[in-house]
C-alpha positions in Angstrom: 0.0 0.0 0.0 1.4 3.2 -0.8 0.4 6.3 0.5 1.0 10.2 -0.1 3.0 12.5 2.5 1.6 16.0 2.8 3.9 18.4 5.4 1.5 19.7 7.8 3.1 23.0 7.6 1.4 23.1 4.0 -1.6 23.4 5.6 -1.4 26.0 8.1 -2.8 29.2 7.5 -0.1 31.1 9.2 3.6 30.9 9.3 5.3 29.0 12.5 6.0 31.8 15.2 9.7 31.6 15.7 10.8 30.4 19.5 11.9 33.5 21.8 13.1 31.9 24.8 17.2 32.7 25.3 18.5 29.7 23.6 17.1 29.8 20.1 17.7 33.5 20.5 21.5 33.0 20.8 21.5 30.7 18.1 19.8 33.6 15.9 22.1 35.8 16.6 25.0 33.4 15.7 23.3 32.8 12.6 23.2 36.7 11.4 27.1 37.2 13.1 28.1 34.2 10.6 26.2 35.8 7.9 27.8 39.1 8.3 30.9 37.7 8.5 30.7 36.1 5.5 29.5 39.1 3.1 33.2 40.7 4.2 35.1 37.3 3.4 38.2 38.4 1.7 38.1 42.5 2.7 41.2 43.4 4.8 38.5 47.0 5.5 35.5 46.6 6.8 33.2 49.7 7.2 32.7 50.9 10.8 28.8 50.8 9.6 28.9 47.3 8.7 30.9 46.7 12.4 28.7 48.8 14.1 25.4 47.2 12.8 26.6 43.6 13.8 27.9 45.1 17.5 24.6 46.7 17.6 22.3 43.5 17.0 24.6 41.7 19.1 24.1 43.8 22.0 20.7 44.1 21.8 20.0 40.4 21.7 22.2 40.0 24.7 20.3 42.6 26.4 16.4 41.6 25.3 18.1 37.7 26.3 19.2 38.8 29.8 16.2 40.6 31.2 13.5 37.9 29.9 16.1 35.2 31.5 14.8 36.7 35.1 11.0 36.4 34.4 11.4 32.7 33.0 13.3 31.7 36.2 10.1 32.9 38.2 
């Protein structure tokens, strides 16, 4: 008997919400540094614009991580 696969996520209306607690938030951010990273490969310059947006979203994750870590220990 053979029988078709459908992905559930096919049939939702709406796009999966994307986790927020600390963890997968770290990994994020990991995932945009690497990126970022990458699009300079090769450049001995790198703009203070391009620097400062990857310090910027990094401290800002850090800081939106560390005050939700308190309310989750609750």
């Amino acid at each position: 008997m053979i029988a078709p696969v459908i992905s559930l996520a096919a049939r939702r209306s709406r796009p999966e919400q994307t986790c927020t607690c600390v963890q997968h938030r770290l990994w994020d951010l990991s995932d945009r540094v690497r990126e970022a990273l990458a699009v300079t490969e090769g450049e001995l310059l790198v703009s203070r614009e391009t620097q400062a947006g990857v310090l910027e979203d990094v401290l800002a994750t850090l800081a939106e991580a560390v005050s939700t870590r308190t309310e989750a220990e609750r």
